[in-house]
C-alpha positions as CSV (number, residue, x, y, z in Angstrom):
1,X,34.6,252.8,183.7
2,X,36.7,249.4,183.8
3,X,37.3,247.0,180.9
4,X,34.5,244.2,181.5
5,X,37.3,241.4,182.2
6,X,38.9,243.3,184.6
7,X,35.9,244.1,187.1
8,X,34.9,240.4,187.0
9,X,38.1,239.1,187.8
10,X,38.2,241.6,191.0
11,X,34.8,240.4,191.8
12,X,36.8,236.9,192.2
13,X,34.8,235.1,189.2
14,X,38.5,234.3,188.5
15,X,41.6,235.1,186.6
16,X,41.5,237.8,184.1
17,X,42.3,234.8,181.5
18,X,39.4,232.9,182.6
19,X,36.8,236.1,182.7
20,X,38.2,236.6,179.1
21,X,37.2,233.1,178.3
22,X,33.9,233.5,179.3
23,X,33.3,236.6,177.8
24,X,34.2,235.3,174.6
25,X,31.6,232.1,175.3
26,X,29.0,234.1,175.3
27,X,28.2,233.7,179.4
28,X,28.5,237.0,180.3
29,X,25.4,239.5,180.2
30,X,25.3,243.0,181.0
31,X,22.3,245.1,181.4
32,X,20.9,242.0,179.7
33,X,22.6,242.2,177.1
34,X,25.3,239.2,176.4
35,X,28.4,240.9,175.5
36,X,31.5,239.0,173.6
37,X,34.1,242.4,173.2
38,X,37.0,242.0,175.4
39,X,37.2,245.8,175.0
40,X,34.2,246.5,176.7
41,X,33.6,249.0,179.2
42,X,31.3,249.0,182.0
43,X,30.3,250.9,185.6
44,X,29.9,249.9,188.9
45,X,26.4,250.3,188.7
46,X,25.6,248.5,185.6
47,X,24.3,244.6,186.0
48,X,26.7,242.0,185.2
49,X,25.6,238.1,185.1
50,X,27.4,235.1,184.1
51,X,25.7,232.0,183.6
52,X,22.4,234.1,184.3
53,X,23.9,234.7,188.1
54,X,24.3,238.1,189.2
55,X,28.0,239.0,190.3
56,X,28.8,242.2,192.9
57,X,31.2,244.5,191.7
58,X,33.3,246.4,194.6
59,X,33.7,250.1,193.9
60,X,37.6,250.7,193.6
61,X,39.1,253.1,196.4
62,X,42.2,254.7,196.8
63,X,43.6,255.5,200.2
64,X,46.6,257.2,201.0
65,X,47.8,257.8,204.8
66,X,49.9,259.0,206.6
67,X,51.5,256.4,208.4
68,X,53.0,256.9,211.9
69,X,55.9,254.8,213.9
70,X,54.7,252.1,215.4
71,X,51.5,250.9,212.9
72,X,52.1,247.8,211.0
73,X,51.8,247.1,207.4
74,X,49.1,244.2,207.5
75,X,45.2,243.5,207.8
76,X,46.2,241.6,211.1
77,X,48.3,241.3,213.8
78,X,47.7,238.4,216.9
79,X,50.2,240.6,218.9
80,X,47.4,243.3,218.4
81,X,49.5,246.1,217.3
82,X,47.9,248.6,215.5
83,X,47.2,248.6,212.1
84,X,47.9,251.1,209.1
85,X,44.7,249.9,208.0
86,X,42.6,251.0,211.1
87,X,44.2,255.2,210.3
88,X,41.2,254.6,207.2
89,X,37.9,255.6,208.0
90,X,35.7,252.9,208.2
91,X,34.8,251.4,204.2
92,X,32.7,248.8,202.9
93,X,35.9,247.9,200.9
94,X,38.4,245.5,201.6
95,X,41.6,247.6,201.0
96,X,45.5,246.9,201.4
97,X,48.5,248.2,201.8
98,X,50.5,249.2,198.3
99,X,54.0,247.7,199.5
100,X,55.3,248.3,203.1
101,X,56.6,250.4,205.5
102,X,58.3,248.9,208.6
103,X,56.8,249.5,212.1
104,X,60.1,251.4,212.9
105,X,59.4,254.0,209.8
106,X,56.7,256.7,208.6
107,X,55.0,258.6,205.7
108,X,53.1,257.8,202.7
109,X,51.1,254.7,202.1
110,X,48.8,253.7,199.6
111,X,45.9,251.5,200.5
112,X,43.6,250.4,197.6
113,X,41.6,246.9,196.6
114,X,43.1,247.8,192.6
115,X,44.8,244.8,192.7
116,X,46.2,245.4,189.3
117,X,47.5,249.2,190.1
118,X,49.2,247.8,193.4
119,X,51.3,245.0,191.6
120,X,52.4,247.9,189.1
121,X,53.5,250.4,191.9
122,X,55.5,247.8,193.4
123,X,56.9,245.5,190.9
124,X,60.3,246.3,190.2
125,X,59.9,246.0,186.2
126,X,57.4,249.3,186.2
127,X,60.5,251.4,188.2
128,X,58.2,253.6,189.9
129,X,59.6,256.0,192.1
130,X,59.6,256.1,195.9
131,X,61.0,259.2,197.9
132,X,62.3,259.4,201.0
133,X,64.0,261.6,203.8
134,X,66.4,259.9,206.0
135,X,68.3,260.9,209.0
136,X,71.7,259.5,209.4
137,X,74.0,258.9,212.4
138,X,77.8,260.8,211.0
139,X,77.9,262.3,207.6
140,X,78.0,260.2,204.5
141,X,81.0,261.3,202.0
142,X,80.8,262.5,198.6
143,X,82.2,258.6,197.6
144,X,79.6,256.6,199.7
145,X,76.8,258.8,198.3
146,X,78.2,257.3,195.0
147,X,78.5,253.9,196.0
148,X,74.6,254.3,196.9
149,X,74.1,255.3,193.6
150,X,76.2,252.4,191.6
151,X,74.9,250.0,194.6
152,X,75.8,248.0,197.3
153,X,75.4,244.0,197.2
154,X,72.4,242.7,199.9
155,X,71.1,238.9,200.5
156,X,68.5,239.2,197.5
157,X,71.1,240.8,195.6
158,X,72.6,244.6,193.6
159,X,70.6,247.3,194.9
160,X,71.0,250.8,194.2
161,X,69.3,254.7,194.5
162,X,68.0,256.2,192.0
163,X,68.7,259.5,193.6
164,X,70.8,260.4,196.6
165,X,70.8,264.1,197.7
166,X,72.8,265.5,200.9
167,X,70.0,267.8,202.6
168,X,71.6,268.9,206.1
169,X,73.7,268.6,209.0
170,X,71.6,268.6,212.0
171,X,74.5,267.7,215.2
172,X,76.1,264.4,214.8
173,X,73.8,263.2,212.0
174,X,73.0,264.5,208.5
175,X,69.5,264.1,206.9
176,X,69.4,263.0,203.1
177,X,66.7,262.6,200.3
178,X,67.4,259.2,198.9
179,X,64.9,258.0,195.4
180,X,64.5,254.5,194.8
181,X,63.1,252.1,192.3
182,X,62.6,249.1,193.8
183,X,60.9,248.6,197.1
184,X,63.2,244.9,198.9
185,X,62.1,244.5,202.5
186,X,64.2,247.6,204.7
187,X,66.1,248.6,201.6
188,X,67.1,252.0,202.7
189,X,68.5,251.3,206.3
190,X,69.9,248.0,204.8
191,X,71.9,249.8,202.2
192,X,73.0,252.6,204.6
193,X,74.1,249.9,207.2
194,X,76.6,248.5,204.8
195,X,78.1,251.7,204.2
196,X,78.2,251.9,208.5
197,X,75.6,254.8,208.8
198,X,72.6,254.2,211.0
199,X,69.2,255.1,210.3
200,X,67.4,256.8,212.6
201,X,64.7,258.5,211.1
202,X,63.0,257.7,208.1
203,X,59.6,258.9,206.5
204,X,58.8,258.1,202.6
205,X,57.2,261.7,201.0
206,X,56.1,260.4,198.0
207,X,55.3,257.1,195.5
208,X,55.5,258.4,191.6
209,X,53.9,261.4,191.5
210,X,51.5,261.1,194.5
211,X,53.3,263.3,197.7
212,X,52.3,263.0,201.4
213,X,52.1,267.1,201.1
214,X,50.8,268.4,205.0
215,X,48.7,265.2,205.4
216,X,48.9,265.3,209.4
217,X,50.4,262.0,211.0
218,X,47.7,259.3,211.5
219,X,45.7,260.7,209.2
220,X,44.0,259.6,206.0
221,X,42.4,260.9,202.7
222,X,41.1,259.3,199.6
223,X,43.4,260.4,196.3
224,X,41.8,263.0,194.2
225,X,41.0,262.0,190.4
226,X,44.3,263.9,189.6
227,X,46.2,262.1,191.3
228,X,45.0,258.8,190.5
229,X,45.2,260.1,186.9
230,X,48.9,261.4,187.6
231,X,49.7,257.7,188.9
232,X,48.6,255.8,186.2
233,X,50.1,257.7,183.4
234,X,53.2,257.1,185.3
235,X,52.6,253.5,185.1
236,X,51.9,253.5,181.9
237,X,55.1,255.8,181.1
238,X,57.1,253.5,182.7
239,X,55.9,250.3,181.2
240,X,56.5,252.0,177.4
241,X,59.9,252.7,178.3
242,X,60.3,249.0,179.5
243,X,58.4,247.7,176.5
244,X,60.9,249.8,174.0
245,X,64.3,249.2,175.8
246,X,64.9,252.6,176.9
């Protein structure tokens, strides 16, 4: 169940604003009912009019993949590379990509058609953790872990990790778990760059609570009610915090 505004505006009658407008006007009907609570709650299956005309409501989906090397982050490419979006079996829905992986990178990806639970996951006022692990050419030091941490300067700006943890040597690289906040295009390998430390592998585990887990490469599955439960309290959690200051 969806507050009335929100499935309307998804449906593309127009902004949430504008739904609420309506609403309020008395245009809207549901079941045949008009309805003027702009708390109201309603289905995907349930009939909803405006101006007498009957509006399709998509059903909300929740995708998460498990993206390989090479797959771009778009809904289409005139180069005709593949697509993220073709790993998802084949849906009615119209679904996108939650933020972005580059084509050189792998792991977790979100794809959804919640609009409103994509911006949240992403936007860097809702701080919503990202997880990563990251091969390294050398061996950062103690001191650039830390510089990581209080944050380097890029084009858009200061960017720092939320969390930056030394996992192994493996030859002449080392692999780290690095936790961000923010999601700025290449973030990671920019960051490490400045600190002269190239990436060579790196594969995102997990977005707030949500983990990849043994999800084979190329593969997809929809997010259980747990888990889409998990992720929205975490929005919500964050955006409290943000709301009080702390």
């Amino acid at each position: 169940m969806e507050r009335l505004q929100k499935l309307m505006a998804h449906a593309g009658v127009g902004s949430r604003r504008q739904c609420e407008q309506l609403i309020l006007a008395g245009r809207v009907r549901v079941d045949g009912q008009i309805v003027r609570e702009l708390g109201t709650r309603v289905g995907p299956e349930q009939k909803i009019e405006v101006d007498g005309v009957p509006i399709k409501i998509e059903r909300l989906v929740y995708w998460l993949v498990n993206k390989p090397r090479g797959y771009l982050c778009t809904n289409r490419d005139p180069a005709r590379r593949p697509l993220a979006i073709d790993l998802v079996p084949q849906v009615s829905q119209r679904v996108y990509t939650v933020g972005r992986l580059d084509e050189a990178s792998e792991g977790l990806l979100l794809l959804t058609n919640d609009g409103e639970l994509a911006h949240r996951l992403m936007h860097p006022r809702y701080g919503i953790e990202k997880t990563y692990i990251v091969q390294v050419v050398g061996s950062p030091t103690h001191e650039e872990r830390q510089r990581l941490l209080k944050g380097v300067w890029l084009a858009e700006g200061h960017v720092k990790a939320r969390q930056v943890k030394r996992l192994k040597r493996q030859g002449e690289s080392t692999w780290l778990r690095i936790v961000l906040s923010e999601s700025k295009n290449r973030e990671i390998r920019r960051m490490l760059a400045r600190l002269g430390h190239k990436v060579l592998h790196l594969k995102r585990v997990a977005i707030g609570p949500v983990q990849l887990g043994k999800l084979p490469r190329g593969k997809a599955r929809r997010l259980s009610i747990a888990e889409l439960d998990a992720l929205r309290k975490d929005v919500h959690r964050h955006a409290g915090s943000e709301q009080s200051g702390t």
